[in-house]
Structure formats: C-alpha cells, structure tokens
N, C-alpha and C positions, 0 to 999 in steps of 0.2 A: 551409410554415411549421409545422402542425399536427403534421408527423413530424418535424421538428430539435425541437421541444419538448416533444417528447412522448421520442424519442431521452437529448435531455438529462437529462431529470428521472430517467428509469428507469435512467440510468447512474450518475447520480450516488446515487440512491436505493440500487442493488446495490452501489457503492463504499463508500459510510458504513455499510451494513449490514453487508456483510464483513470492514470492517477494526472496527466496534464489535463485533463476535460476538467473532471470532480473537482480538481483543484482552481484551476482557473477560469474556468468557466461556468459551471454549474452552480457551485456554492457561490463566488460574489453572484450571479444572476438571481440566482432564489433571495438572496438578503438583501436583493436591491430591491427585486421588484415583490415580495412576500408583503402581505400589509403589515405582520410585524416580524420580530427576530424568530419570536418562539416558532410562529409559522413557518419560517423556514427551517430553523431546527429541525421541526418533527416531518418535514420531507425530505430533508439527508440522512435523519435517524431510520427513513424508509429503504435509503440507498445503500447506507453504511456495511449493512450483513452482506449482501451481494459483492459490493465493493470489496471488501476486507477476503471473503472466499476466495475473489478472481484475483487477487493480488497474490493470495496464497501460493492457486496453483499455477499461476503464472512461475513462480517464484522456483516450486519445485518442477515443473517442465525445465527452465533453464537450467538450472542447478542437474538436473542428468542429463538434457543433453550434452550441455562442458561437457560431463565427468566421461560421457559414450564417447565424445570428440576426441579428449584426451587420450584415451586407452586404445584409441582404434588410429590414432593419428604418429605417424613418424615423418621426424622428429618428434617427441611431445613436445609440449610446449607451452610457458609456466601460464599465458593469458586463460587455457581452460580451466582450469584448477582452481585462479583465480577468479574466473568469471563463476562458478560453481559457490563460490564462498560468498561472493559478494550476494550473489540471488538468494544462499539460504538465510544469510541475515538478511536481507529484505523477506522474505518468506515468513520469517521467526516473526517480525517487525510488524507484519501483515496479521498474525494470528493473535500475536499478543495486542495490538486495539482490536480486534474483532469478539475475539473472545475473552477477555478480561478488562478492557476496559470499557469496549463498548455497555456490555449489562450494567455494569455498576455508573455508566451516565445514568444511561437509564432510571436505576435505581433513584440517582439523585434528583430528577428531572421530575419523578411522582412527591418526592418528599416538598421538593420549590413549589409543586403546585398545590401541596396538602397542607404548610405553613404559612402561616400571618405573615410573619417574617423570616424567609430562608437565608439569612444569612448564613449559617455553617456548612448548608447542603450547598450554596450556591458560591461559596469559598472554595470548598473541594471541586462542584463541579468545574466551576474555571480553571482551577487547578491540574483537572487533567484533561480538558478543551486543550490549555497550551500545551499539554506533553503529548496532544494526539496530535495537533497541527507540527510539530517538532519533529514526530515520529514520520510523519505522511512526507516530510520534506526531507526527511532521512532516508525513507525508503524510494523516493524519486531521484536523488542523489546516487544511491546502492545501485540506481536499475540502470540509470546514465553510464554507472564507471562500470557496468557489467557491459552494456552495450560496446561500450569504449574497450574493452576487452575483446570484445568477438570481434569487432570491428579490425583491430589491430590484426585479429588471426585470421581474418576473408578477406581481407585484402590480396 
C-alpha cells in the first residue's frame, strides 16, 4: 500500500510539475527571449517527445496506482476509480499530441520552410498549434482534478 501511494503522489507531483514548468515558464521564456518564433519553435519541438513520453507514463503510474488503492482499500472508495480515469484520459491526451500530432507539425513545419508561400501548410499548422495548447490545458486540468481526488482520499 505504502508503494502505490507513495508511486501515485510522485507521479502525479512530476506530471503537474512538467506540464506547469513547459507551460508557463519554459515556452513564454524561449519566445521571449528566442531571437525569433521559429527559433523557439524548434527548441520545444526538442522538448515536446520527452515531454509528451513523461506525461504518458506519468498518466499510466497514476491510473494503477488508484486502481492498486482501490482493490486493496476498505471501504473502497469512488475518488480511486475516479482518479484512475481521469489519469488515463490525461495519459490518452498525452500520447495522442506526442504521437499524432506532434509528427504531422513536424511534417508541416518542413512544407512552411520548402514554400514561397505557406499558406495552406501554415493554416493547418496553426490549426493544430491551438488544439495542442487546448489539449496540454486539458491535460493540466485532468491531472489537477486527479490530484484533487487523491487528495480527497489521504486526507
């Protein structure tokens, strides 16, 4: 018991810490101080793989520790179960920008720099620039009300 909640909290602690740092500190610092955007682009687009993995298995550590908390805990008690769902849709949230939409920036990121004029590639790209800032604020949210769950149950 002592290692699923000890497991959960450290996970969830490096999940809010990563996605509060990248998000609020790291990216406006690199586009403040990058000489231009792109430049800082292609040093998030450094970070983003790492980023997007550790969120993963952040996502799935919590998501079994709950479910270990839950089955091993009497009373049970609905916050693990809950905490458990919340993490694997943060987890799901995590893999889908890592792995589908981070490549296909990518992709679009060679086409803006191979075209006169990117407008189409650079219509999509922004396109899903706002559905990755959307998703990362989703998943910050998911890891909040998971926290806010365990929290509820270690009290």
């Amino acid at each position: 018991m002592w290692f699923a909640k000890f497991g959960l909290v450290l996970a969830l602690a490096i999940w809010l810490g990563e996605t509060v740092f990248l998000s609020l500190v790291a990216a406006p610092t690199l586009f403040r101080n990058m000489p231009s955007p792109a430049e800082a682009g292609q040093v998030m687009t450094l970070l983003f793989p790492a980023y997007y993995w550790l969120g993963a298995a952040c996502g799935l550590v919590v998501a079994v520790c709950s479910l270990l908390l839950w089955r091993r805990t009497a009373p049970p008690n609905r916050a693990w179960p809950l905490a458990a769902a919340v993490a694997a849709v943060g987890m799901i949230g995590c893999l889908y920008a890592g792995q589908v939409m981070l490549p296909r920036t990518a992709e679009l990121r060679a086409e803006m720099r191979a075209e006169a004029e990117p407008g189409a590639a650079r219509s999509e790209f922004d396109r899903l620039h706002r559905r990755a800032v959307q998703l990362n604020v989703g998943v910050l949210l998911l890891t909040l009300a998971a926290a806010g769950a365990v929290a509820q149950r270690l009290r």
